[in-house]
C-alpha positions in Angstrom: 0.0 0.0 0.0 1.2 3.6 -1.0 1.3 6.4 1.6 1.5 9.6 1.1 2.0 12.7 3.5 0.2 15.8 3.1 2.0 19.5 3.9 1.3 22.5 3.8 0.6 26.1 5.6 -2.1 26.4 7.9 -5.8 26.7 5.8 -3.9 25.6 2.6 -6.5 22.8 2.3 -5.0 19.8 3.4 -8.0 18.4 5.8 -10.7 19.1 3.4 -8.1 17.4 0.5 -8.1 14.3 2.8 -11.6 14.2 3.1 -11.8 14.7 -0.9 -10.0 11.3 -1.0 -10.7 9.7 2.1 -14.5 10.0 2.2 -14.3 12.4 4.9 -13.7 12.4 8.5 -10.6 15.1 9.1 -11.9 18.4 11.0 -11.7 21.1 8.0 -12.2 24.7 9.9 -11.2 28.3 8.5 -8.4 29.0 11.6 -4.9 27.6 11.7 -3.7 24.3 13.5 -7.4 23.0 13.5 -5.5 19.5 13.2 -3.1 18.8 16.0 -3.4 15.0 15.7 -2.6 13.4 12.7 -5.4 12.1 10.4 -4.7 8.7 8.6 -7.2 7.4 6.3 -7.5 4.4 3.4 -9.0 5.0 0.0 -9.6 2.0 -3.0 -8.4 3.1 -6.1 -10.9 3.1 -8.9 -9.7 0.7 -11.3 -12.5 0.0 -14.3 -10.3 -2.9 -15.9 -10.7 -4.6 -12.3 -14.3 -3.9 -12.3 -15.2 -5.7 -15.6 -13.5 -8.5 -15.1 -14.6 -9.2 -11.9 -18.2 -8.7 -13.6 -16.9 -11.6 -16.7 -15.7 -13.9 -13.8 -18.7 -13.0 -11.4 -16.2 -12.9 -8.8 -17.4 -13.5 -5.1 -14.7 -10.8 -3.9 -13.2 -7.6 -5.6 -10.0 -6.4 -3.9 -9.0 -2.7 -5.1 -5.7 -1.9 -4.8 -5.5 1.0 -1.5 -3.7 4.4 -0.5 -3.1 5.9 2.4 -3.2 9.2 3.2 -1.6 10.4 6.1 -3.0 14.4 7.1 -0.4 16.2 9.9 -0.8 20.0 11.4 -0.2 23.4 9.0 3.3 24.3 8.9 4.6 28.1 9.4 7.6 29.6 8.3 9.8 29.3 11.8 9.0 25.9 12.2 11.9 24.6 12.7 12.3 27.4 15.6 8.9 25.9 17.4 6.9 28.6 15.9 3.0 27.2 15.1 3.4 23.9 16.4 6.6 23.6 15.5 7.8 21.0 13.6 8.3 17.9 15.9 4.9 16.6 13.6 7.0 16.1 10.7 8.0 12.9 12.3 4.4 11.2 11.2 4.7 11.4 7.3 8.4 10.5 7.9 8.4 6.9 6.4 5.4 7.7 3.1 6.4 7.0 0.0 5.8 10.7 -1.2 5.1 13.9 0.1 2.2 16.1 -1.0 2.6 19.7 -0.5 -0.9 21.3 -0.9 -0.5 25.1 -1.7 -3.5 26.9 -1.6 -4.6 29.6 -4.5 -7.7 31.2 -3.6 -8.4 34.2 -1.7 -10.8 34.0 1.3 -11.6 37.3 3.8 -13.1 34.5 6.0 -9.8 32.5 6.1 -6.7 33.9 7.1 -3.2 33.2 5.5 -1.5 33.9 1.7 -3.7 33.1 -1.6 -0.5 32.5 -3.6 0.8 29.0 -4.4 4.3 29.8 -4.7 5.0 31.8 -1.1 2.9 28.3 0.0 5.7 26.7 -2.0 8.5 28.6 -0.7 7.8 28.7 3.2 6.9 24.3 3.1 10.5 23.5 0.9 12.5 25.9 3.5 10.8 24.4 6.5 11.1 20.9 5.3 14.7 21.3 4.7 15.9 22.9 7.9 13.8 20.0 9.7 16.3 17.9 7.3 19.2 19.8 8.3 18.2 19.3 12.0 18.2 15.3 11.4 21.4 15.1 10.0 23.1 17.2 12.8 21.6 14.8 15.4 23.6 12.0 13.3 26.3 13.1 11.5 28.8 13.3 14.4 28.2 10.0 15.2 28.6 8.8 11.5 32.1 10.4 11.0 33.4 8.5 14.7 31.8 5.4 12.9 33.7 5.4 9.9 36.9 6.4 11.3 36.8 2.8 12.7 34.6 1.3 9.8 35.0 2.0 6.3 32.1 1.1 4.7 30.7 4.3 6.4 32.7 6.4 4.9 30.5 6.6 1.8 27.6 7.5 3.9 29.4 10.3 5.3 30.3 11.6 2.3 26.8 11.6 1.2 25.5 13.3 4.1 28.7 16.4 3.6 27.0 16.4 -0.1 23.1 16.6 1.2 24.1 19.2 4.1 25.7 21.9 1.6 22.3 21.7 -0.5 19.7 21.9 2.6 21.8 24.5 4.1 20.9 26.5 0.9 17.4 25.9 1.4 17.5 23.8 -1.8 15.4 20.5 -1.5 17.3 17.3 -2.4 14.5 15.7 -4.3 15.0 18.8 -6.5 19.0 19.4 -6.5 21.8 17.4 -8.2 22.5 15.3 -5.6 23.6 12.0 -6.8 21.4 9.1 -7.4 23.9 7.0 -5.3 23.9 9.5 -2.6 20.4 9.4 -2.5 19.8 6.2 -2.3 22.7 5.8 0.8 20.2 8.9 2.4 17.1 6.9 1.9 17.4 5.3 5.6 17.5 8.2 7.3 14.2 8.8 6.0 14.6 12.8 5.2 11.5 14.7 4.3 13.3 16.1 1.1 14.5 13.0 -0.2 11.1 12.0 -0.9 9.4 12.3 -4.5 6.9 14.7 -4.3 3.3 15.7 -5.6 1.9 19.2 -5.5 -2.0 19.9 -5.4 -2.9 23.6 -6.1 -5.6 24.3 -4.3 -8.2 26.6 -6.0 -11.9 27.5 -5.6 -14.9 26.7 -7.5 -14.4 30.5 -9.6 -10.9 29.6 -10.4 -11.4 26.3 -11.7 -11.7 27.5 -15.4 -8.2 29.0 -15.2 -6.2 25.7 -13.6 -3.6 25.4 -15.9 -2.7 29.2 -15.8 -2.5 29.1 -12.0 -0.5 26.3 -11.9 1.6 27.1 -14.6 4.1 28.6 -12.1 4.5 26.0 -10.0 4.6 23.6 -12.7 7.8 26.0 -14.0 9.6 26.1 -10.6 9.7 22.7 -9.7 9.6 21.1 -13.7 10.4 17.4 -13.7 11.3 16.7 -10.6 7.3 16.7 -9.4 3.5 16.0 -10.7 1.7 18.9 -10.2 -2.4 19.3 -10.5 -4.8 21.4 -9.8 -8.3 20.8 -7.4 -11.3 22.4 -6.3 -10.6 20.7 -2.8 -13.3 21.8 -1.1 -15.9 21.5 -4.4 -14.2 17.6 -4.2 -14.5 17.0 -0.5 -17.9 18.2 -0.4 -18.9 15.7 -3.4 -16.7 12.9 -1.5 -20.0 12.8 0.8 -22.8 12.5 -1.5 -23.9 9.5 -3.2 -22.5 8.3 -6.9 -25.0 9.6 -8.7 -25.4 13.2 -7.0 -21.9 13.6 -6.6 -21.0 12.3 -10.7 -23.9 15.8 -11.4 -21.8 17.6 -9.5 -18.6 17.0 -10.6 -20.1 17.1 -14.3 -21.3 20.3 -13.8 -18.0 21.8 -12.4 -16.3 20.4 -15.3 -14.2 18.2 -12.9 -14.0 14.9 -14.6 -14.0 11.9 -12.4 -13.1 13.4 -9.1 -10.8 13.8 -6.8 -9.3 10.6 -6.1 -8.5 9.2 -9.7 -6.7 12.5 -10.8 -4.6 11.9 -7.5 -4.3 8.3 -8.3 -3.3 9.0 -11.6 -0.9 11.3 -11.2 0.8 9.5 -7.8 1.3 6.3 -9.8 2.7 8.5 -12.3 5.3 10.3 -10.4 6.2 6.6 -8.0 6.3 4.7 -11.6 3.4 2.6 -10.2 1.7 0.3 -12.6 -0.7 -2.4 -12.2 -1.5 -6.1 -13.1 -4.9 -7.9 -12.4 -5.8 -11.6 -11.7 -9.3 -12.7 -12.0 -11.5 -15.5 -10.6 -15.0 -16.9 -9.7 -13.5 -16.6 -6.5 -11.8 -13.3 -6.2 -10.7 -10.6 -8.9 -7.8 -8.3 -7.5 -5.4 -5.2 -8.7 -1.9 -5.5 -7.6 0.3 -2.8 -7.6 4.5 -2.9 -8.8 7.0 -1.0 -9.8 7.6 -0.2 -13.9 10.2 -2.3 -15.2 9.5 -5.3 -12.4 10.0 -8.7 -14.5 7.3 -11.4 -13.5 8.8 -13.4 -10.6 9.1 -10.0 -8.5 5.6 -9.3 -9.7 4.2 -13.2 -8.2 6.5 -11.9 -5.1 3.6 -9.3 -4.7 1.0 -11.9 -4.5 3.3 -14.4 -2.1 6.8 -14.3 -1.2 6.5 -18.4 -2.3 5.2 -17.8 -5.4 8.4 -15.5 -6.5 10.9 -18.2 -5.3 9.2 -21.0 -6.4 8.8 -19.5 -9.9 8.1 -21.8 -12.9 6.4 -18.9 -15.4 3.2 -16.7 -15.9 0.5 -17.2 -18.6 -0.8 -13.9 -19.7 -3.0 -11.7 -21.6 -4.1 -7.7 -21.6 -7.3 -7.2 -19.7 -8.9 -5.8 -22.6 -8.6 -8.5 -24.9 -9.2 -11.3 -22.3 -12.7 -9.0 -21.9 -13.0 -9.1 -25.5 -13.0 -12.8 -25.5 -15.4 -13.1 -22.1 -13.3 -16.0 -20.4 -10.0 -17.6 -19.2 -10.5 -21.0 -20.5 -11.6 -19.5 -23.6 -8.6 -17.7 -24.3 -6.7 -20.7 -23.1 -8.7 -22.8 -25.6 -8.3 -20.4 -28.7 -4.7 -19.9 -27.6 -4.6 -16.5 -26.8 -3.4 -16.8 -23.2 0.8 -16.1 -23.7 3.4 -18.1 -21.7 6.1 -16.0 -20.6 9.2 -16.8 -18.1 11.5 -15.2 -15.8 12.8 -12.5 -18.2 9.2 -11.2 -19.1 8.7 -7.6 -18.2 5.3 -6.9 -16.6 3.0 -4.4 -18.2 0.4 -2.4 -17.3 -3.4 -4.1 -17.4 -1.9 -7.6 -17.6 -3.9 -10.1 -16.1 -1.7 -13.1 -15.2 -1.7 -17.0 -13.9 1.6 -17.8 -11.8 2.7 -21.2 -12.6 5.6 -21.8 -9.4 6.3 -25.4 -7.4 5.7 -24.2 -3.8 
């Protein structure tokens, strides 16, 4: 399961953008630090592919793939100094697999704070690298008496000298040219910067029309190193709570497509390189999620840790065609069903059968 931790300035939007995808439940109120405790909430993703086949299989039990969002307290620019509620929250959205800075882009009388995206942009990096600066202080000292005495810390060191130079000038490492290698010796430290990120514009129902313009400028300050979209969050959290058919008028009428939740969806598996495969039953039809690139034993590894080392091969077929011919054992029979091995790259929308001797 993905998670992902949302930041952001006090009345940016964050509550009311977990509600959007989490079907509600966070306190959303016009006054800062109306969440003190974090909010952590699951969502299915919509998958259509999953749905029809589970209807040509007449599967007892559909299994969505799931997110989870994790919602902490607004941050303010001194953070890292205690002001607000200081930063010691960080620490819950410390292990997600991105972060989500929502930077709001409407103006309000009736709720206090800035109405442009990029100050919102500027004041979360800042804070979120001197909370980074702060964690490597704590253990850098203790890192260099380590590798004076073992060597293979030397490397990490080294990486840490690199990432302090770039956080000290406020520049976050997800977005600086700090090496891949480097990165990747950072990763169990579990910095806030070192995370990919995803940035949700926040605008109202008046501004929705001019999205793209209003996000242009964030889209040109961070380029690609982040997915960027725009949402009516509080337009989405509001139609989070009504049922399908009101809430599909509403979005309709807004001009806001499918919602909430599949835009985020769709760009988060974008920006994490998620993809998914499908395997379909009379007994259960289920998404599974993996990494672009994942050959098939790593992708049966999903399912079972036994079904990746015991390993023989995969028979599979796109979900669209195997749709198309309404059956597994009739695409078996007409030959349709593909047998690949080890070396077989998994795509998107396969639906696959894991042959293994466990």
């Amino acid at each position: 399961m993905e998670r992902f931790g949302f930041v952001g300035l006090p009345n940016a939007g964050k509550s009311s953008l977990y509600n959007a995808l989490a079907g509600g439940g966070a306190l959303a109120a016009p006054y800062a630090f109306a969440t003190t405790d974090p909010n952590v909430g699951m969502a299915r993703v919509p998958d259509h592919r999953l749905d029809a086949l589970a209807a040509m299989s007449s599967s007892r039990n559909v299994v969505h793939a799931t997110v989870q969002f994790v919602d902490i307290g607004g941050l303010v620019e001194g953070a890292s100094k205690g002001e607000g509620l200081g930063n010691r929250f960080l620490a819950h959205i410390r292990e997600v697999d991105a972060v989500v800075y929502v930077l709001r882009a409407f103006a309000d009388a009736d709720v206090p704070g800035p109405a442009d995206p990029m100050e919102h942009l500027s004041v979360v990096e800042l804070e979120l690298c001197l909370a980074d600066l702060e964690t490597m202080e704590k253990q850098l000292e203790r890192k260099r008496k380590q590798a004076k005495l073992d060597k293979s810390a030397v490397a990490e060191v080294a990486a840490m000298d690199a990432a302090n130079v770039i956080l000290a000038e406020g520049t976050p490492l997800y977005r600086s040219g700090l090496s891949e290698e480097h990165r990747e010796l950072l990763r169990p430290m579990f910095l806030l910067t070192n995370r990919p990120v995803l940035a949700v514009v926040n605008v109202d129902e008046s501004q929705v029309a001019d999205a793209d313009a209003i996000t242009a400028p964030v889209k040109a300050e961070l380029g690609e190193h982040s997915e960027v979209v725009a949402m009516s969050v509080q337009l989405e959290a509001e139609a989070a709570l009504l049922d399908p058919e009101d809430r599909a008028e509403l979005l309709e009428g807004y001009g806001l497509g499918e919602g909430a939740l599949p835009r985020f969806v769709q760009a988060a598996y974008q920006l994490l390189g998620l993809r998914t495969f499908l395997t379909t039953g009379d007994k259960e039809s289920r998404a599974w999620t993996f990494r672009a690139g994942w050959k098939a034993p790593r992708c049966a590894g999903v399912i079972h840790g036994d079904l990746e080392r015991g390993f023989i091969r995969t028979e599979a077929i796109r979900w669209d065609e195997l749709l198309e011919i309404g059956s597994w054992s009739k695409a078996r029979d007409v030959g349709k069903l593909r047998v690949e091995g080890k070396d077989y790259e998994v795509q998107d929308g396969d639906v696959l059968e894991i042959r293994h001797n466990t």
